[in-house]
C-alpha positions as CSV (number, residue, x, y, z in Angstrom):
1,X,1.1,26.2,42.1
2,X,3.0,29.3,41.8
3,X,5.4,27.2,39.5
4,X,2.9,26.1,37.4
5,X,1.6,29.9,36.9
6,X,5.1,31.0,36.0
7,X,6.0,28.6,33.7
8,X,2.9,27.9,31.9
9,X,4.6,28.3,28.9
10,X,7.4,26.2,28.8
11,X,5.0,23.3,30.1
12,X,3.0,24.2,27.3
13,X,5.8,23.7,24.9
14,X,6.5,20.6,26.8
15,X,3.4,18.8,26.5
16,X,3.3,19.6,22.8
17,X,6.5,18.5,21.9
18,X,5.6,15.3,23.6
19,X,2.5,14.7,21.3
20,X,4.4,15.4,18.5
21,X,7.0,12.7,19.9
22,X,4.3,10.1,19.7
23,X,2.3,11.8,16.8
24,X,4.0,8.6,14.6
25,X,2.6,6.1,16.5
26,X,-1.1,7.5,16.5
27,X,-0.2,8.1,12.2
28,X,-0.7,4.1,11.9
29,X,-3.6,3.6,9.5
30,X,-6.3,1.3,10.2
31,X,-5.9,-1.4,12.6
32,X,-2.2,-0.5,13.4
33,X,-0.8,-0.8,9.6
34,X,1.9,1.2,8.4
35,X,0.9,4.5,6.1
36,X,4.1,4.4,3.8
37,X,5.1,7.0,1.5
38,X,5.5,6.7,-2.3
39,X,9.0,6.6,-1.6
40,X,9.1,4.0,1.0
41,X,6.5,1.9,-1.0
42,X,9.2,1.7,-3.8
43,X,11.7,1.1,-1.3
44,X,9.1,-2.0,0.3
45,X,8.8,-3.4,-3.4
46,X,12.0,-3.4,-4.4
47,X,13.9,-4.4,-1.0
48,X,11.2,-7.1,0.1
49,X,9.7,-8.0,-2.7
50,X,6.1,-6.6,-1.9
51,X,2.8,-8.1,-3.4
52,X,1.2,-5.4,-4.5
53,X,-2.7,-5.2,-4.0
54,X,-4.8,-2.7,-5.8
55,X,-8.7,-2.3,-4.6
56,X,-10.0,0.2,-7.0
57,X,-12.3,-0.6,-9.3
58,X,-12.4,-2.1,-12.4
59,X,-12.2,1.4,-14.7
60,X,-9.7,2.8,-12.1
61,X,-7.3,-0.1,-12.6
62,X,-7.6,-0.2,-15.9
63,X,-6.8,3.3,-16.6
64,X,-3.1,2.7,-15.3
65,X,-1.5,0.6,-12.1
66,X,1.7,-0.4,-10.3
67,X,3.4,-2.8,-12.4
68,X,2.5,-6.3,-11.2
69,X,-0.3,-5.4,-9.6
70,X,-3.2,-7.7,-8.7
71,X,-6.1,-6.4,-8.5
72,X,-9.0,-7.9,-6.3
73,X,-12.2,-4.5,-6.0
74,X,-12.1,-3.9,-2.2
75,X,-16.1,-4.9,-2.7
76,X,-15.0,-8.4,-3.7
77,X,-12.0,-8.9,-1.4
78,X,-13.8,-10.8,1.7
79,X,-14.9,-13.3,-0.7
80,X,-11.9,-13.7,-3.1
81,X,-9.3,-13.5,0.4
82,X,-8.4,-17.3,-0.3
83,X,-6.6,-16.2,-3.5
84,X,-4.2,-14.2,-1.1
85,X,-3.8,-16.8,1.6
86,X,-0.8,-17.7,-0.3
87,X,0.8,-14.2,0.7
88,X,-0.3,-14.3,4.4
89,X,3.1,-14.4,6.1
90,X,4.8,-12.0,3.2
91,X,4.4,-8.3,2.8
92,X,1.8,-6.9,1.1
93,X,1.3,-3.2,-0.6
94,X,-2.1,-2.3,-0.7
95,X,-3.2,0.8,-2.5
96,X,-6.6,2.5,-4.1
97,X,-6.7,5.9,-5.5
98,X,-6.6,8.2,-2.6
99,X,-6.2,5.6,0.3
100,X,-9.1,5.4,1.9
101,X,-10.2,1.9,0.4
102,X,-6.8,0.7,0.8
103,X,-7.3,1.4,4.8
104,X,-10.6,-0.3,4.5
105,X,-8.7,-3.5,2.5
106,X,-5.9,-3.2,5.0
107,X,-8.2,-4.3,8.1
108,X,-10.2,-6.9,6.4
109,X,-6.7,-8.8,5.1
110,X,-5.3,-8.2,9.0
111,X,-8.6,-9.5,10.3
112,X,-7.9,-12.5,7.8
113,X,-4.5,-12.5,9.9
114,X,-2.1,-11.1,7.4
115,X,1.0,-10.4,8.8
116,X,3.1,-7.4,7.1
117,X,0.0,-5.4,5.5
118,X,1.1,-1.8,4.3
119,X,-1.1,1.0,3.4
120,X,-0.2,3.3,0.4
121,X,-0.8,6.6,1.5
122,X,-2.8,8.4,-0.4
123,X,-3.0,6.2,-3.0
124,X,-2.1,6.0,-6.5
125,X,-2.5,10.0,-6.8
126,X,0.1,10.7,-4.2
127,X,2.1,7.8,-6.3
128,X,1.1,9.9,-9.6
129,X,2.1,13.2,-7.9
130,X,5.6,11.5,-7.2
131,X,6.4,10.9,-10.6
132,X,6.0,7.1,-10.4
133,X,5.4,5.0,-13.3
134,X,2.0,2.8,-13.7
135,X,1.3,0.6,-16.2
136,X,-1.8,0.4,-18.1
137,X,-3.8,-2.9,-19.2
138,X,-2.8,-2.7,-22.8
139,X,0.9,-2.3,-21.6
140,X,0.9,-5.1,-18.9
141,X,-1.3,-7.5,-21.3
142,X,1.5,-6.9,-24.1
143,X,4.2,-7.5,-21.5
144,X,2.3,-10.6,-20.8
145,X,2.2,-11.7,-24.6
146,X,6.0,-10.5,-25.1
147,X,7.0,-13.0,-22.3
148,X,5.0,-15.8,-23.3
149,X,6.0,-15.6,-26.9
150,X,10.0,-15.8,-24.9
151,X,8.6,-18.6,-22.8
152,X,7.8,-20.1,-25.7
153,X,10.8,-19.8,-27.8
154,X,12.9,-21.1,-24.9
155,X,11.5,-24.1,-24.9
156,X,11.3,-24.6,-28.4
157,X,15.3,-23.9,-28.7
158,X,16.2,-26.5,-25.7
């Protein structure tokens, strides 16, 4: 007992540095899915080919997105799911503005047994804050014209 009144300090010290050891682990978002940074979201998207889900609303989306983003409102998700069955086994971005829908769309998609769900932390404002790009519908509906009218002249020329 004498020990422990001597040294209350350093075991003090001790047991905090041991939360903050397995403060990563407890940082998993809802229902044990990975809260990734801007930065690693890029990295996920680009190194794994992500599907990217965005959950925000109509307006939101429309106002600017990630490029290829599909967007499913988290209030519609449980009944559209069977779009995404497709992308079950792959790994999937999900993101809303500030992340707490995203959470929220994380556990009903692992629920629905998706595999490699990721959460955007704090959503398409910490994206914004990073200097990311979006896309807004104008610009990804004009993409979408530019490479039909390609698609089309391709297979017009063989």
């Amino acid at each position: 007992m004498e020990f422990f009144k001597s040294n209350i300090l350093l075991i003090g010290l001790a047991i905090g540095s041991g939360i903050m050891l397995l403060l990563p682990a407890f940082k998993k978002g809802a229902g044990g899915v990975p809260n990734l940074s801007p930065a690693e979201a890029v990295t996920l998207i680009n190194r794994s080919n992500a599907f990217v889900l965005d959950v925000r609303d109509d307006a939101e989306f429309a106002s600017g997105h990630i490029a290829d983003a599909t967007h499913i409102p988290l209030a519609n998700l449980e009944a559209r799911i069977g779009e995404l069955k497709k992308y079950q086994n792959k790994t999937i971005l999900v993101n809303c503005q500030k992340g707490m829908r995203s959470a929220k769309a994380c556990d009903i998609l692992r629920k629905a047994e998706f595999t490699q769900v990721n959460n955007l932390q704090g959503g398409l404002s910490a994206w914004l804050e990073a200097k990311l790009p979006v896309v807004t519908k104008a610009a990804s509906k004009k993409a979408s014209n530019k490479k039909a009218a390609n698609d089309d002249a391709e297979k017009e020329a063989s």
